[in-house]
N, C-alpha and C positions, 0 to 999 in steps of 0.2 A: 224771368221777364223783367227788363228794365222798368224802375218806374218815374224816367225821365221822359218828358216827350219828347215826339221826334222835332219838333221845332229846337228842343234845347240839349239834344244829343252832343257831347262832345264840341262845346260852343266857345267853352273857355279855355285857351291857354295857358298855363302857369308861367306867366311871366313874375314870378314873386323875386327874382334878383332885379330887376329892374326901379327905377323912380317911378315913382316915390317910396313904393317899397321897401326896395336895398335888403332885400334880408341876403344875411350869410349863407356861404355856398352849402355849407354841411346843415344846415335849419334849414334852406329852400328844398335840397332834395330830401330830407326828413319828411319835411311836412307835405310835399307831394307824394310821397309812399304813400302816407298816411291817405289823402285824397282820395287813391286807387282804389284804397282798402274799404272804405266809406261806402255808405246805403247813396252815396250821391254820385258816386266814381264815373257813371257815363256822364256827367254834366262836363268832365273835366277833358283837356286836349294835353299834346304833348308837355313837357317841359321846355322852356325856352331857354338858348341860353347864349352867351357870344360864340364864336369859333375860339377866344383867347379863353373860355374858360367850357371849354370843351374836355379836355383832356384832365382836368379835375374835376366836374362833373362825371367826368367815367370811373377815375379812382374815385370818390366816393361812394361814386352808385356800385363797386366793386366789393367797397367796405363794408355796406350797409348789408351786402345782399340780398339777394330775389332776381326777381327776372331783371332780364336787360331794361335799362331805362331807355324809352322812346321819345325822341327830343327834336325840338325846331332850331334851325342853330342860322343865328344873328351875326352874318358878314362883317367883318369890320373894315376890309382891307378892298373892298371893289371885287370886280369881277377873278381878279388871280387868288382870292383866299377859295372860292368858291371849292374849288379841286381840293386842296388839303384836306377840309371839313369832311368830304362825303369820303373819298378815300381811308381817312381817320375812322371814321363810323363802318366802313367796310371791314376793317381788321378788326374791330374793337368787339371782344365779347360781352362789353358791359353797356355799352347805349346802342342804340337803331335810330341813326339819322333817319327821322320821318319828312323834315321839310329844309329848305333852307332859306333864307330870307336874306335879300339884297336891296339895299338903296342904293340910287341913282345920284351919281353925284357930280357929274359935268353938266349944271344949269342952263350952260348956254347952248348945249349940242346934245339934249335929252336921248333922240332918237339913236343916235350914233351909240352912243354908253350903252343904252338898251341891247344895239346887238353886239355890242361886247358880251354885256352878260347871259343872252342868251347862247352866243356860241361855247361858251365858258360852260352852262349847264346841260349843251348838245352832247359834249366830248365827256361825260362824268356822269350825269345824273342815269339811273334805271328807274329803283321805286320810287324814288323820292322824288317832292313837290317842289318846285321854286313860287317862292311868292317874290313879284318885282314890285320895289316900295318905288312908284314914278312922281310923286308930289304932284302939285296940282299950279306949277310954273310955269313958264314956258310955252313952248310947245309939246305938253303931256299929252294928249291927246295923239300926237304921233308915235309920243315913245309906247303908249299903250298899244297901235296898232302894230308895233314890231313885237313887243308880247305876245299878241293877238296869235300874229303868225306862227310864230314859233309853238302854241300851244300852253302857254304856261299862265302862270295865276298874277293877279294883283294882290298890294298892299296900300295898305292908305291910312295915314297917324291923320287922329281924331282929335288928338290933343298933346297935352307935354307939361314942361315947366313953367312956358311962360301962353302968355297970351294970342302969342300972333303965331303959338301955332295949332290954335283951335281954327278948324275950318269953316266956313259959316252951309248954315245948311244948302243953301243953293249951292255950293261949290262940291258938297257929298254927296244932293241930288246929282248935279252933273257927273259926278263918278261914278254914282250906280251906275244909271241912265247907258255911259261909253261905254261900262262893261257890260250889260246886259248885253247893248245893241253888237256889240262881238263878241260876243261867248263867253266871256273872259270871268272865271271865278275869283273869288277877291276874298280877303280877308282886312279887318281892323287892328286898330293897337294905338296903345295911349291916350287916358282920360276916359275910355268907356266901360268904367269898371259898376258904373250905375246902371239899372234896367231903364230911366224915364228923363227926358232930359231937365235938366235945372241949373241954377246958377249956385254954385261953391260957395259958401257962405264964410270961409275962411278966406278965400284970394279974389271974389267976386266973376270968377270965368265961367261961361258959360258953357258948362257940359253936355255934350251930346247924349242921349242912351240906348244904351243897345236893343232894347227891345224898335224903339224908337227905329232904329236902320233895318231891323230883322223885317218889319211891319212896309217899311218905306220900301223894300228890296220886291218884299211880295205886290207891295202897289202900281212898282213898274212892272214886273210880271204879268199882271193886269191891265196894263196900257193904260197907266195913269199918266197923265201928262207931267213934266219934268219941275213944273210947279206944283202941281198937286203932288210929288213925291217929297218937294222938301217942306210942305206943310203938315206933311206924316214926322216929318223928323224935326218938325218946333213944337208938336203937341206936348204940353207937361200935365196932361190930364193920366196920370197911371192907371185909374179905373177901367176908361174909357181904348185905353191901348190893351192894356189883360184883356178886356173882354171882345177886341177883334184878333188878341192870340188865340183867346183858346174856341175859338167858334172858326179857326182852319181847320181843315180835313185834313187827315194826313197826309195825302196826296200833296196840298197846297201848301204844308210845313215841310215836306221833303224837297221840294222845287225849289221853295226860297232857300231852305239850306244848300242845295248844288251850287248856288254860285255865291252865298255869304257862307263861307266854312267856316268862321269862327273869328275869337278876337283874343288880342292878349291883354291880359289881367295883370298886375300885381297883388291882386287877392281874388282868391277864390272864393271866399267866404261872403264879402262884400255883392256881386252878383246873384251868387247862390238866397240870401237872408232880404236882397231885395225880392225875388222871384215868388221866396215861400211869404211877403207880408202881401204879395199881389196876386196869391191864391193860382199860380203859376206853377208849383211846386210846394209836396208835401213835405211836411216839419219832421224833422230827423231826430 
């Protein structure tokens, strides 16, 4: 029996090749074996990785041996790389394309690019997920309802290298919020490698935290108003957020996870070590 809860099931992605991280491709898939193999392994999601570094991700996960590595693979090329990637993971005895993940990237004509790539993941996708990364420009809110339609997941970057691309919480509220309001499951990535929001003491940016979104996901669930969702997600009270986690039912931790599936990391360690100081998770 797992001794993760189900709120924090499978939450984190290995995005360890990524910034700030950057670790090496043969130390990322090392040290996510290693993850698997670990009293914490269900905490952990696929491995992340480009489509350009897809194909040595599978030689090495080849070298290393064990089972096929399960990986989310990060589009680089628009809606026409999408095909290669999952056809690549269809042949490949060594990874099992689980997700794939696209950003939008005609700013001015959101909605139109969206059904680029949805039609891109009509003609290709079976098991596998698409997360559509829509920004929060525009007219995003439309390109979300072509998501909508089609069935498929959102993505939403939290943060990054610089400042202007942390979102502010009203603009994350508004992202739950659209996607709840249509269906639409979604997932995180970048800067939310902390459980409780705060500000970086090294570059002064103000970080979101995952717990922080997981808490504010379930609050619109509850028919929190769209302000009261993003005052869940400025609390830097840790105490005070652990103890409206762990006082969900599992019921009400399985709901919020249907439509928050998870977020990508560049350390897994970092999540995990804030979880077990906020009594969220036991010490390994």
């Amino acid at each position: 029996m797992s001794t993760i809860p189900a709120l924090l099931r499978h939450l984190v992605d290995d995005a360890s090749m990524f910034p700030p991280g950057d670790l090496p491709l043969v130390d990322a898939v090392a040290a996510h074996r290693a993850h698997l193999q670990s009293e914490y392994a269900d905490l952990v999601g696929p491995f992340v990785c480009t489509d350009e570094d897809l194909m040595k991700v599978a030689a090495e996960a080849a070298r290393a041996g064990g089972t096929p590595l399960e990986v989310a693979v990060v589009i680089t090329g628009g809606a026409g790389g999408i095909e290669p990637a999952v056809r690549y993971g269809d042949r490949s005895p060594d990874v099992v394309v689980k997700a794939i993940e696209v950003r939008l990237r005609a700013e001015d004509d959101l909605s139109r690019n969206a059904l680029r790539v949805v039609r891109a993941c009509d003609d290709c996708l079976d098991e596998e997920s698409a997360f559509v990364e829509i920004g929060l420009d525009g007219a995003w809110e439309r390109a979300l309802d072509v998501v909508a339609d089609a069935g498929y997941a959102a993505k939403l970057r939290t943060g990054g290298l610089d400042p202007s691309l942390f979102p502010s919480a009203e603009q994350i509220a508004a992202f739950i919020t659209a996607c709840l309001d249509r269906e639409v499951d979604f997932k995180c990535t970048a800067g939310l490698h902390n459980a409780v929001r705060h500000t970086a003491p090294d570059t002064g940016f103000e970080h979101h935290g995952f717990l922080n979104v997981l808490l504010a996901t379930r609050a619109s669930l509850d028919g929190a108003s769209q302000d009261q969702v993003a005052a869940v997600l400025e609390t830097r009270d840790g105490e005070t957020l652990a103890t409206r986690a762990g006082e969900l039912s599992e019921d009400q931790a399985a709901g919020t996870r249907r439509w928050f599936t998870s977020f990508g990391s560049c350390s897994i360690d970092e999540p995990r070590h804030d979880l077990i100081a906020l009594g969220l998770l036991e010490k390994t």
